[in-house]
C-alpha positions as CSV (number, residue, x, y, z in Angstrom):
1,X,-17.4,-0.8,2.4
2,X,-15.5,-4.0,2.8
3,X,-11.7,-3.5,2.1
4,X,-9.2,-6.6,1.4
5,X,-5.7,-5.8,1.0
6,X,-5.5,-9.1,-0.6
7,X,-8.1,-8.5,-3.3
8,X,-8.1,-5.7,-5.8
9,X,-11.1,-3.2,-5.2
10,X,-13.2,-1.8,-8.1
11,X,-11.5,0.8,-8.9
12,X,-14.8,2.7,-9.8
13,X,-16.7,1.5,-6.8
14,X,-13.1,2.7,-4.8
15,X,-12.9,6.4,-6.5
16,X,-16.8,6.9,-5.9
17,X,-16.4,6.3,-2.0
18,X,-15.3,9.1,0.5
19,X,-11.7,9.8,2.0
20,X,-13.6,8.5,5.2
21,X,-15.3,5.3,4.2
22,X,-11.9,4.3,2.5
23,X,-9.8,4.9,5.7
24,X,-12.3,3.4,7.8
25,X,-12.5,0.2,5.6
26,X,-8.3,-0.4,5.6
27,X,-8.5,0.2,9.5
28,X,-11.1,-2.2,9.9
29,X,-9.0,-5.1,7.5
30,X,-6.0,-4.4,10.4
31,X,-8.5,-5.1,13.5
32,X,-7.6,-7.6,14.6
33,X,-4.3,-7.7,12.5
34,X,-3.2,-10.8,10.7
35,X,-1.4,-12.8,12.2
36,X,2.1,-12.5,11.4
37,X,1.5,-8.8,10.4
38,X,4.3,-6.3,11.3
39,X,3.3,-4.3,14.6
40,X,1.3,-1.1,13.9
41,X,3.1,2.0,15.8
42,X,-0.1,4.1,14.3
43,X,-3.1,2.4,12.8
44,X,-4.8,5.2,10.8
45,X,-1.4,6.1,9.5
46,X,-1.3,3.1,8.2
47,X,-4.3,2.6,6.9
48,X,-3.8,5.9,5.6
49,X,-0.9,4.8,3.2
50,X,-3.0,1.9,2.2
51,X,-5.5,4.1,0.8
52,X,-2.6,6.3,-0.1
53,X,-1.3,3.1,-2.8
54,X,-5.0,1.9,-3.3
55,X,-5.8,5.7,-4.3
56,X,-2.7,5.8,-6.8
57,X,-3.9,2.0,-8.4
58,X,-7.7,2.8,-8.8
59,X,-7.0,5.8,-10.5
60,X,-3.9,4.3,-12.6
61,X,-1.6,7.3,-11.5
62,X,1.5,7.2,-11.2
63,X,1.3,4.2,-13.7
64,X,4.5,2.7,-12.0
65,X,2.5,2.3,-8.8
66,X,0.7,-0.5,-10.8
67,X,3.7,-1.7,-12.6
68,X,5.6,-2.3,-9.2
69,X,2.5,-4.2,-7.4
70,X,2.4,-6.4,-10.0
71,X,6.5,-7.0,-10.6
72,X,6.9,-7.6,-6.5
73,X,3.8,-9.8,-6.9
74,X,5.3,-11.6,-9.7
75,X,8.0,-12.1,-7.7
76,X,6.2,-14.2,-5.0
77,X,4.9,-11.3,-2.8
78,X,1.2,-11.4,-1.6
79,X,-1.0,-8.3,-2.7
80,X,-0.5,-7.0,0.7
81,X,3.2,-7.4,0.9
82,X,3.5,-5.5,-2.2
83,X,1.4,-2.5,-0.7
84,X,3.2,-2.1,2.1
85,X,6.2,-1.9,0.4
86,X,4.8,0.3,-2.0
87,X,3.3,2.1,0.9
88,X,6.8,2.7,2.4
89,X,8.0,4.4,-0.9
90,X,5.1,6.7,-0.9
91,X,5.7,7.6,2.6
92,X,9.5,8.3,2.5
93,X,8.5,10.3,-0.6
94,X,6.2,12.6,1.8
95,X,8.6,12.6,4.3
96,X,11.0,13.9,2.4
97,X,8.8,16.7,0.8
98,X,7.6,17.8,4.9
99,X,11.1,17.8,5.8
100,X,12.8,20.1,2.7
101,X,9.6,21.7,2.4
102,X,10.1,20.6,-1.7
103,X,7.4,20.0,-4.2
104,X,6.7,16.3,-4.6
105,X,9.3,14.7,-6.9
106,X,7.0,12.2,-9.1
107,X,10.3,11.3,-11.2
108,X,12.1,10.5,-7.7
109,X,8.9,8.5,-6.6
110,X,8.6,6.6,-9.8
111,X,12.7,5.5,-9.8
112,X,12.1,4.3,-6.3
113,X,9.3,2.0,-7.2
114,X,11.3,1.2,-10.3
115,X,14.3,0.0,-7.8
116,X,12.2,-1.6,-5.2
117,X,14.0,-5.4,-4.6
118,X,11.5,-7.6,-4.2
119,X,14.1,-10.0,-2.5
120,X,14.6,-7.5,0.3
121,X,11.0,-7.4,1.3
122,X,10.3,-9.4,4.0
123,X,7.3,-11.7,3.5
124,X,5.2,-11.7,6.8
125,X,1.7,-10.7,5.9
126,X,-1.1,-13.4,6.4
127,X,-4.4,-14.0,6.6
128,X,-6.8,-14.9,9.3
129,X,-5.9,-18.7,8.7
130,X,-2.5,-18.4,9.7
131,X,-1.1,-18.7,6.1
132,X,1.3,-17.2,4.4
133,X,-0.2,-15.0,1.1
């Protein structure tokens, strides 16, 4: 499985593939990272939380997920860009319900998504050519 953070996978060919093969896949798209590509501190974490937001897209739940990839892409913010930041959402969200030991608060998630700024992401991801997407 080829995985493009750039590109939208079929969803159908994404849901049919294994846990495994889809974490293997994002891995692979951050070896070697982009350049310009904020420093891993642990690569299958994430890669995890890419297949955490590409998880949430292909199978069109929460529906804000979608809503708020497409707004901060709107807004000038590659494909990547706009799953990592969606990325970090979802994994403060986690954090949060390790750390109170809470169920997940999908009304919480969804209004953090809903206030992303995409002027306070930073735009660094690239591709192999150097350039800015």
């Amino acid at each position: 499985m080829h995985y493009d953070p750039n590109r939208d996978p079929d969803p159908r060919e994404w849901l049919q593939r294994s846990d495994a093969e889809r974490l293997d896949a994002c891995a692979r798209a951050h070896h070697p990272l982009p350049r310009r590509h904020p420093p891993l501190g642990n690569p299958r974490l994430h890669a995890a939380l890419h297949v955490t937001v590409e998880q949430q897209l292909a199978g069109d739940a929460p529906p804000e997920v979608r809503k708020t990839l497409s707004r901060l892409m709107r807004a000038g913010l590659s494909r990547h860009e706009a799953i990592h930041a969606v990325g970090d959402v979802a994994a403060l969200a986690l954090a949060k319900v390790v750390k109170t030991r809470q169920p997940f608060d999908a009304e919480a998630y969804a209004e953090a998504l809903r206030a992303l700024d995409p002027n306070a992401i930073p735009r660094v991801a690239d591709n192999d050519d150097g350039n800015l997407v």
